[in-house]
N, C-alpha and C positions, 0 to 999 in steps of 0.2 A: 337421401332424396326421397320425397315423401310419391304417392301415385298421383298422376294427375288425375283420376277420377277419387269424386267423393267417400270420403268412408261409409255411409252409407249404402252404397252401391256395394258393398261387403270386397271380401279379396279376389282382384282377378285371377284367373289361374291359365298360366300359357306353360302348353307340352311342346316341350322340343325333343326333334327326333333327331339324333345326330350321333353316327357310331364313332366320329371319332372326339377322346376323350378331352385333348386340349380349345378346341371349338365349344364342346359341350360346357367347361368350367368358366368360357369366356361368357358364353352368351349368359347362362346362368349369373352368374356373377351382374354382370352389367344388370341386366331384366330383376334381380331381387333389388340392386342399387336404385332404382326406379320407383319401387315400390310394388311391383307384381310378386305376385306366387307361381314359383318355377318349378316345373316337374321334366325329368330327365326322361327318355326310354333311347336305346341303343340301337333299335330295331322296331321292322312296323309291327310284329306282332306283339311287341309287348308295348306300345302304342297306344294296339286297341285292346288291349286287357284295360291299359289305363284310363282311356276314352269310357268305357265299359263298366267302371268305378266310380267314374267323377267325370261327366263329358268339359272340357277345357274352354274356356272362351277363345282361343286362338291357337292354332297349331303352326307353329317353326319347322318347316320338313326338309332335310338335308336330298337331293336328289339322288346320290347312292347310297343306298342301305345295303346291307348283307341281305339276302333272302328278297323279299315283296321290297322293290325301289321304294322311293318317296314320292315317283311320280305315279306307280298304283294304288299307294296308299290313298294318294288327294284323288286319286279318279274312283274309289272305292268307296271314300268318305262323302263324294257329290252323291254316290248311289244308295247312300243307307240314310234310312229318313231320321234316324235322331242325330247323326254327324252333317247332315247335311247343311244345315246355317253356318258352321264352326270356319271364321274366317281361314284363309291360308295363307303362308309364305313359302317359296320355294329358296333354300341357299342352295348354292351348287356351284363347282369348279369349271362347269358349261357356260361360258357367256356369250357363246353367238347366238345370232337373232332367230335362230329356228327352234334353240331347245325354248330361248325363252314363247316365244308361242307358241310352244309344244305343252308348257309348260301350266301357261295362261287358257288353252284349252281343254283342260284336263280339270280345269276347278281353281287353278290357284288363282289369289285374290294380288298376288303382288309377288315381285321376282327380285332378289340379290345376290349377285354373283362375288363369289370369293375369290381372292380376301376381302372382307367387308369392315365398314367402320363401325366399331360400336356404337355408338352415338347416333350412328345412321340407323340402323335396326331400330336402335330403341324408338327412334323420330316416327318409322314405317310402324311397329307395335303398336303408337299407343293411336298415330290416324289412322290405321284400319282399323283398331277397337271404337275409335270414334266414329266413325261412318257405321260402323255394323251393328252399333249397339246406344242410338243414340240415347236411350235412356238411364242411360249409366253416368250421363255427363250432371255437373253442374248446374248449368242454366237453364232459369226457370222455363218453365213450357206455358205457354198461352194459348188460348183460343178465344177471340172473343173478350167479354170479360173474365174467364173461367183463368186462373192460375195456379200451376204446380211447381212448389218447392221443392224439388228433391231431397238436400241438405236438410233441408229445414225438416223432412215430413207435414208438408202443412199445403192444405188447400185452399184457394179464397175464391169467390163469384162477387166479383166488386169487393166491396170490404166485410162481407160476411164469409163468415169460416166454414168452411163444411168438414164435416169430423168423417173419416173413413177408418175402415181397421187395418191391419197389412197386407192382407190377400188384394182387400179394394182398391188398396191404395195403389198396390203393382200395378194390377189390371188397367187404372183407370190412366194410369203412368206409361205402360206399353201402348196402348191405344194413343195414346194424344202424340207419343212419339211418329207414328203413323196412321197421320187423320188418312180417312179414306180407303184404306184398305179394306180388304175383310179377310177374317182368321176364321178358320174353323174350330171348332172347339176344341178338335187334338191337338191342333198350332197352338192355342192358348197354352192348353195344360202342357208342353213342351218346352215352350218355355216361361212360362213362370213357374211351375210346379218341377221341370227337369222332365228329360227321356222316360223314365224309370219310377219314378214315383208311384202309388199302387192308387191312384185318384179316377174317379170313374167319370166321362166325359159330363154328366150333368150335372157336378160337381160345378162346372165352369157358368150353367145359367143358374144355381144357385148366389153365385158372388156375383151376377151380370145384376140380378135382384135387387141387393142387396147395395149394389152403388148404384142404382137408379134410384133407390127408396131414401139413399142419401141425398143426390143430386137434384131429383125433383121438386124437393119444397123450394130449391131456391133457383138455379141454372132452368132454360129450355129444356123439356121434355124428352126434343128427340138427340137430345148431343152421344148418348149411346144408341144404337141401331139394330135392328134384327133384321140378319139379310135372308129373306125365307129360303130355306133349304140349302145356305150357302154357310153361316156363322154371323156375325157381331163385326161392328165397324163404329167406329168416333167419328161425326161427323162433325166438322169445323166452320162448315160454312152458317 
């Protein structure tokens, strides 16, 4: 089975935390059959050694671990600013309605209680990666006449192409996936450049530059934005 997000969108990588070992080959198993990239930890601290190397697009967190549970790992993870986007799942042998809101207030994004179906996981994986990260999907993005091919790498404003590089192209790609926001420059370089990366924040109005200088000769002027003293927003309307 191939991923359902574009190749493009490069390999997703989900950490599951789960000490026990027949759970662990199951989910694994299923989640590479899918087409994800699966990374195993036993425990939350080697967890976040691994978060700490590679931060994961989505974390699997079993709710008893040996040592730090799974449920302070995900209330530890809401509290550290470059874990803090990384969708959750809580699996756990708890299925009354109180761990699950216990559960769900602590940061997780979705709850399944064991034993669970594989096929179900995998269903819940890959729409919380769709909702979290819509820019990983497929379908094209529009605003306007402005059009983003993912797939494709390809830009259009009506039937004229506009050429971006890959830094631009991200950028102009996370933005349109959320017209209206506004990022700060560390929110940028966090996620498109990672947690860790040694990029210095005005690094980010370099490449704001540099897709305006593309988009200008042809698109409206203000479809990128400067929010003074706040960051950068796409505006749609």
């Amino acid at each position: 089975m191939t991923s359902p997000f574009p190749a493009s969108a490069g390999p997703i990588r989900i950490l599951v935390v789960e000490d026990e070992e027949p759970i662990q080959v199951l989910v694994q198993h299923n989640l590479e059959a899918a087409g994800f990239r699966v990374e195993v930890a036993a425990d939350a601290e080697t967890a976040l050694e691994r978060m700490a190397e590679a931060p994961p697009h989505l974390a699997i967190l079993d709710w008893m671990l040996p040592g730090m549970s799974g449920l302070d790992l995900c209330r530890h993870m809401r509290g550290e600013g470059a874990y803090r986007h990384i969708p959750v799942i809580m699996l756990t042998a708890k299925g009354e309605e109180e761990h699950r809101v216990r559960g769900l207030e602590m940061g997780a994004d979705d709850y399944l209680p064991k034993p669970f179906s594989p096929r179900e996981l995998t269903a819940r994986v890959t729409n919380l990666l769709r909702r979290s990260y819509p820019e990983l999907q497929e379908e094209v993005l529009t605003a306007g006449e402005l059009r983003l091919f993912p797939a494709q790498h390809r830009v259009l404003y009506g039937d004229r192409e506009i050429h971006l590089g890959p830094t631009e192209f991200r950028l102009l790609q996370f933005l349109m996936t959320h017209p209206g926001q506004v990022f700060e420059r560390g929110q940028l370089l966090d996620r498109l450049w990672g947690p860790y990366a040694e990029v210095e924040e005005r690094t980010v109005d370099v490449h704001i530059r540099r897709l305006r200088r593309a988009l200008d000769p042809v698109a409206p002027r203000d479809l990128v934005q400067t929010v003074r003293g706040a960051g950068y927003r796409f505006n749609a309307s």
